[in-house]
N, CA, C and O of each residue as an XYZ file, in Angstrom:
448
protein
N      85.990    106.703    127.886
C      84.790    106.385    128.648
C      83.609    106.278    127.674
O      83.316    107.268    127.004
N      82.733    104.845    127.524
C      81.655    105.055    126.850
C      80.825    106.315    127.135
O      80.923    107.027    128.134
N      80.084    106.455    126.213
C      78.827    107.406    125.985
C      77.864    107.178    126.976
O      77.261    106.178    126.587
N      77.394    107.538    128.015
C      76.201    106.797    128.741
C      75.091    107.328    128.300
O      74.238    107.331    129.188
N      74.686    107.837    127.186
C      73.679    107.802    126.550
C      73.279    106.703    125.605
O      72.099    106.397    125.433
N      74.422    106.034    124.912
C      74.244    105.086    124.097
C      74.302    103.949    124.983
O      73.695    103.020    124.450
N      74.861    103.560    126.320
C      74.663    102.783    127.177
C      73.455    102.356    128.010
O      73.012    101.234    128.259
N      72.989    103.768    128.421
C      71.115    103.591    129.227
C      70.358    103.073    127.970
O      69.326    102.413    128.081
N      70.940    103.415    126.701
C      69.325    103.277    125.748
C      70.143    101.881    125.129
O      69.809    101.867    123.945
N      70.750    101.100    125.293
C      71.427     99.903    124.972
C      70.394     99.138    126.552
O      69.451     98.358    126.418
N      70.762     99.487    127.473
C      70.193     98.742    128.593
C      68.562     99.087    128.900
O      67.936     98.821    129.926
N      68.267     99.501    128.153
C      66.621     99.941    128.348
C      65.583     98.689    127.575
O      64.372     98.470    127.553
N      66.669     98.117    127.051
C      65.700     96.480    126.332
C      65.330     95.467    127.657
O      65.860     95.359    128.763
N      64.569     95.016    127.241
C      64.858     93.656    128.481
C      65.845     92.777    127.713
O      67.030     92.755    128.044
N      65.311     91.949    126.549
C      66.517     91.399    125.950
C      67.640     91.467    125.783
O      68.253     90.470    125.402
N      68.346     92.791    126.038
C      69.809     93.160    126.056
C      69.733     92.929    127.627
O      70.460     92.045    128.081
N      69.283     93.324    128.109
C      69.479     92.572    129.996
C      69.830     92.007    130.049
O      70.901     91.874    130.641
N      69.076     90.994    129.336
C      69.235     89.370    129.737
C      70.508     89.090    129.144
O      71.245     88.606    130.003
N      71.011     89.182    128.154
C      72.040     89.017    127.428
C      73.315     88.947    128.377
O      74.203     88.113    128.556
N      72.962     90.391    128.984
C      74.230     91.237    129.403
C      74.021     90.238    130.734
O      75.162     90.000    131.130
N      73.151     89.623    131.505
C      73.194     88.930    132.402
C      73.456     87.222    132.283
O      73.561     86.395    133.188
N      73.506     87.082    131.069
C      74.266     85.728    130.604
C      75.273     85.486    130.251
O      75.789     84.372    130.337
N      75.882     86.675    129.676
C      77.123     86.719    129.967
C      78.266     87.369    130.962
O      79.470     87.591    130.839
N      77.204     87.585    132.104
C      78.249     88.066    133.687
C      78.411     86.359    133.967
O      79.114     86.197    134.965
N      78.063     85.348    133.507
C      78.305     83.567    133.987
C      79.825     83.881    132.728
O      80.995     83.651    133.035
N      79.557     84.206    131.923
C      81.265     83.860    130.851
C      80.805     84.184    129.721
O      79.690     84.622    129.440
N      81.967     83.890    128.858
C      81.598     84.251    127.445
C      80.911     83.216    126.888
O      81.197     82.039    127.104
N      79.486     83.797    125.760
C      78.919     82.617    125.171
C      79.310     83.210    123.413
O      80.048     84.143    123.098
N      78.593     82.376    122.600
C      78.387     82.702    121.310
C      77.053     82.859    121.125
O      76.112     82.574    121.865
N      77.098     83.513    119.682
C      75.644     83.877    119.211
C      74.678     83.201    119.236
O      73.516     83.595    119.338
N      75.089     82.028    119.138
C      73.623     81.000    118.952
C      73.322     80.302    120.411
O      72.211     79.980    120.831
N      74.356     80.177    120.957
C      74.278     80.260    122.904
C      73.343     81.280    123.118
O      72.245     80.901    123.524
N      73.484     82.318    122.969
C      72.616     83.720    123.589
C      71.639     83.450    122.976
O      70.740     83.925    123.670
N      71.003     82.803    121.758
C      69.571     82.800    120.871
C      69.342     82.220    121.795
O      68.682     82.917    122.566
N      69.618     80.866    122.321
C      68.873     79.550    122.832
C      67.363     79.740    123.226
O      66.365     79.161    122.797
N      67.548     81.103    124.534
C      66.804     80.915    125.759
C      65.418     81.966    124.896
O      64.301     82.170    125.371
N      65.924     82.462    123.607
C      64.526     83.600    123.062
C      64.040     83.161    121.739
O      64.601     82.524    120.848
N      62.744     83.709    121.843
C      62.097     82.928    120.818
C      62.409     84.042    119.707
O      61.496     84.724    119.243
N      64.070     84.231    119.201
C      64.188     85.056    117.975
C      65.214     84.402    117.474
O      65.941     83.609    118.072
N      65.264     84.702    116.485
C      66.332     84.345    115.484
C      67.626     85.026    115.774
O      68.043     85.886    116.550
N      68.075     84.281    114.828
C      69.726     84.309    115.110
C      70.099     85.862    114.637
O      70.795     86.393    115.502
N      69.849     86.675    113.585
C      69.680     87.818    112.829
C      69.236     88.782    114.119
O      69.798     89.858    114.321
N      68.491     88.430    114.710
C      67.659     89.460    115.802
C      68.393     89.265    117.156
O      68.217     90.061    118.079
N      68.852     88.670    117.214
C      70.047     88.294    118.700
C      71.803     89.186    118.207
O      72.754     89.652    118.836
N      71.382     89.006    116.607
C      72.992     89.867    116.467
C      72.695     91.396    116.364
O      73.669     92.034    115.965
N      71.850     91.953    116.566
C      71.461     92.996    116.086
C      71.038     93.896    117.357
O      71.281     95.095    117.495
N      70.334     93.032    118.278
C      71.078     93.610    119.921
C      72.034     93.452    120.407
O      72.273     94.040    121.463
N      73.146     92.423    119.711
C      74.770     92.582    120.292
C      75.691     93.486    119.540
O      76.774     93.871    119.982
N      75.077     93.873    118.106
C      75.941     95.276    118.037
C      75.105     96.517    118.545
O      75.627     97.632    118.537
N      73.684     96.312    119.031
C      73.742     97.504    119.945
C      74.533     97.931    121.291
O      74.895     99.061    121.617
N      74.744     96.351    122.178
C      75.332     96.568    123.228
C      77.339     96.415    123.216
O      77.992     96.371    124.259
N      77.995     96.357    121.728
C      79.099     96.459    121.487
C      79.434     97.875    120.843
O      80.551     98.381    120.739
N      78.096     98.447    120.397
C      78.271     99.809    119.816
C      78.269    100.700    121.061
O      78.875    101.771    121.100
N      77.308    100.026    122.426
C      77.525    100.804    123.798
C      78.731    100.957    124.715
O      79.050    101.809    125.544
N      79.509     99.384    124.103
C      80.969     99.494    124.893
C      80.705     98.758    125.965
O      81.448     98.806    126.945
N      79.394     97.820    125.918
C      78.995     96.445    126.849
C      79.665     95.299    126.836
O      80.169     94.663    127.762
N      79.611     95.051    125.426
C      80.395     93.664    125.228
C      81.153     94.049    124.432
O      81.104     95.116    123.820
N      82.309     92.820    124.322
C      83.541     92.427    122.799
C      82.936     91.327    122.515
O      82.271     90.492    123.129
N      83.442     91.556    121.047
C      83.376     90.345    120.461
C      84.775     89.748    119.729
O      85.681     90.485    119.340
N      84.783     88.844    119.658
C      86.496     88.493    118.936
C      86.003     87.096    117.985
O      85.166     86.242    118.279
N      86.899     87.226    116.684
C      86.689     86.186    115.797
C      87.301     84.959    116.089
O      88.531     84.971    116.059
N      86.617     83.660    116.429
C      87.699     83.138    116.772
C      86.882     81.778    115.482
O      85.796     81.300    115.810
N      87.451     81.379    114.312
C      87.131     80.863    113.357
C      85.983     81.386    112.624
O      85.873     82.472    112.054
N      85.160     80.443    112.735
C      83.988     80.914    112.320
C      82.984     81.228    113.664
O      81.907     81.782    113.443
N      83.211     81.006    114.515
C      82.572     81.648    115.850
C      82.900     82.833    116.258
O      84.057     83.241    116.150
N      81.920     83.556    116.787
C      82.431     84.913    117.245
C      81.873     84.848    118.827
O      80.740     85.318    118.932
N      82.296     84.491    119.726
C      82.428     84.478    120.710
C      82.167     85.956    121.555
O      82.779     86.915    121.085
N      81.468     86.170    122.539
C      81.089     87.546    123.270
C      81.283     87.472    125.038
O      80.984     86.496    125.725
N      81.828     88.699    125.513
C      82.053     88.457    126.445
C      81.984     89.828    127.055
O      82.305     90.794    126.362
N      81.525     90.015    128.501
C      81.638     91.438    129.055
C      82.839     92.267    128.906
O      83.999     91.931    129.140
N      82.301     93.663    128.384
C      83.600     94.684    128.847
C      83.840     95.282    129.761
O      83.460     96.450    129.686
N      84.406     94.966    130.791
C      84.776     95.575    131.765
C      84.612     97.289    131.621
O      83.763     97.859    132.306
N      85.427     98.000    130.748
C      85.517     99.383    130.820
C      83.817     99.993    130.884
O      83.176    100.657    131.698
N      83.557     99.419    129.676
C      81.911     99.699    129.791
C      80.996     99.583    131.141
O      80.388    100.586    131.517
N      80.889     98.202    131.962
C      80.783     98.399    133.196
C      80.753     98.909    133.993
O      79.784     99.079    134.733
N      82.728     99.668    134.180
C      83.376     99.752    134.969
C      82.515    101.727    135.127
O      82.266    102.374    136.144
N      82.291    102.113    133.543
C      82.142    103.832    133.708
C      80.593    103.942    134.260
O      80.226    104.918    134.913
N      79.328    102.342    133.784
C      77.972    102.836    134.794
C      78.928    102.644    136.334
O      79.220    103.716    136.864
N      79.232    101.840    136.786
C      79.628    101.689    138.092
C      79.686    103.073    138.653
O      78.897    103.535    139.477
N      81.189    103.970    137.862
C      81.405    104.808    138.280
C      79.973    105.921    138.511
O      79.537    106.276    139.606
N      79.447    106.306    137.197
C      78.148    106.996    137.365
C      77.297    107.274    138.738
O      76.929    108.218    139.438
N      77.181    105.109    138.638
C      76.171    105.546    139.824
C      76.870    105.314    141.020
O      76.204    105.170    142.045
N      78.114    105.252    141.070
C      78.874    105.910    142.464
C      79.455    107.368    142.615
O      79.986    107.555    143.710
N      79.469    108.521    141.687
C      78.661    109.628    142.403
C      77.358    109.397    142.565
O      77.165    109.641    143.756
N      76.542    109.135    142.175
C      74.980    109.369    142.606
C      74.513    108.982    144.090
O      73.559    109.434    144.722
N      75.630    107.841    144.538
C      75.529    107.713    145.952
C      76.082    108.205    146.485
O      75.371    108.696    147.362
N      77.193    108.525    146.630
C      77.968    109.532    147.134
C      77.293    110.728    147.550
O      77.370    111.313    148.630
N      76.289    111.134    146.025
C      75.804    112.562    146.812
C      74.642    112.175    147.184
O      74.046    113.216    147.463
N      73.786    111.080    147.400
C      72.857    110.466    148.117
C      72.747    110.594    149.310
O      71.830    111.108    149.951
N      74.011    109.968    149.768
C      74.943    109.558    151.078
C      74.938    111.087    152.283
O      74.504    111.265    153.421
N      75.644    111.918    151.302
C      75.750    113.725    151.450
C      74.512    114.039    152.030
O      74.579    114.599    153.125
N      72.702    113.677    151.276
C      72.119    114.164    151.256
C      71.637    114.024    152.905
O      71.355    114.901    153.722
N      71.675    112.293    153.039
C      70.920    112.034    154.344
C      72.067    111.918    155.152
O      72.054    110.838    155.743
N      73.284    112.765    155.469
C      73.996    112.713    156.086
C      73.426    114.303    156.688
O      73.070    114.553    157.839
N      73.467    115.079    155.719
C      72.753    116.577    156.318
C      71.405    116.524    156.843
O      70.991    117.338    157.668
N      70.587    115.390    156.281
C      69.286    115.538    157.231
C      69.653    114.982    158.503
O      69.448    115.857    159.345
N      70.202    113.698    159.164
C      70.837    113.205    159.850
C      71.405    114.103    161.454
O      71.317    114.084    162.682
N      72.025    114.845    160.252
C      72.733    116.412    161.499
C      71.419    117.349    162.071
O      71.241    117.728    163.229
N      70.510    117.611    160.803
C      69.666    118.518    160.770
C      68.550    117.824    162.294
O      68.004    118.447    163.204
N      68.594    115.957    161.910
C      67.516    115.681    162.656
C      68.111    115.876    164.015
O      67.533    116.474    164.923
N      69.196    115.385    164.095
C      69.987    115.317    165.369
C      69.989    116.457    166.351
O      69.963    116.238    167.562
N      70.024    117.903    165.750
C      69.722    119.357    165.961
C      68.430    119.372    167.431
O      68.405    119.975    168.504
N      67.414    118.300    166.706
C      65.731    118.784    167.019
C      65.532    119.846    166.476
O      66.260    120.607    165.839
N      63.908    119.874    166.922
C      63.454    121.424    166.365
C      63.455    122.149    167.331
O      63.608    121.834    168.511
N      63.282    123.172    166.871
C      62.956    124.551    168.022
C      61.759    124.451    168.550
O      60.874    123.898    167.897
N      61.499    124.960    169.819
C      60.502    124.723    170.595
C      59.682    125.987    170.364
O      60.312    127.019    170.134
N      58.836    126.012    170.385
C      57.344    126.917    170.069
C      57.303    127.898    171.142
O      57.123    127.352    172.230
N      57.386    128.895    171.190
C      57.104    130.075    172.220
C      55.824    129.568    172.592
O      55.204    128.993    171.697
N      55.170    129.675    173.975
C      53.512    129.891    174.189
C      52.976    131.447    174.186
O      53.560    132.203    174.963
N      51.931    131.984    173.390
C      51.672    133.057    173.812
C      50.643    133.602    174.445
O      49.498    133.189    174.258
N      50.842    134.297    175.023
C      49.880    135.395    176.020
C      48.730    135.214    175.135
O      48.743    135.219    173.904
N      47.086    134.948    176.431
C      46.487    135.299    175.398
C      45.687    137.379    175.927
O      45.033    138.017    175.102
């Protein structure tokens, strides 16, 4: 299971966002992913070994192209994350739910 520390602070760029959201369409290459930012080619590889050092993407040699594409596993462990977090979300307003359902107790009047 990736690190989800090295994963939140991999996804805390906007530019790695975007990345990671250009390639949920398929796999591109490096100079595909430069296109759409005004950085160089050097500065586009240098947030894809942050988000391959997170366990976001692969990369595979295929000649002189290195081609990138989502990793599922990486994905797959935020998914998991933030499905406990709903889960015990879910828990939470399921007990207020009961609690509201209850009503409240009614107020004694007292003597004056």
């Amino acid at each position: 299971m990736p690190d989800l520390d090295n994963t939140f602070a991999a996804l805390s760029d906007p530019t790695r966002r975007a990345i990671l959201s250009r390639l949920a369409l398929g796999e591109a290459t490096v100079m595909q992913l430069a296109e759409p930012f005004a950085m160089t080619q050097p500065a586009i590889s240098r947030h894809l070994k942050v988000l391959e050092g997170a366990g976001l993407i692969v990369r595979r040699a295929e000649g002189t192209r290195r081609p990138c594409r989502l990793a599922p596993e990486g994905i797959a462990a935020i998914d998991q994350w933030l499905g406990m977090l709903r889960e015990a979300l879910a828990r939470n307003y399921e007990r207020l739910d009961a609690l509201l359902a209850q009503g409240l107790p009614e107020k004694e009047e007292e003597s004056p």
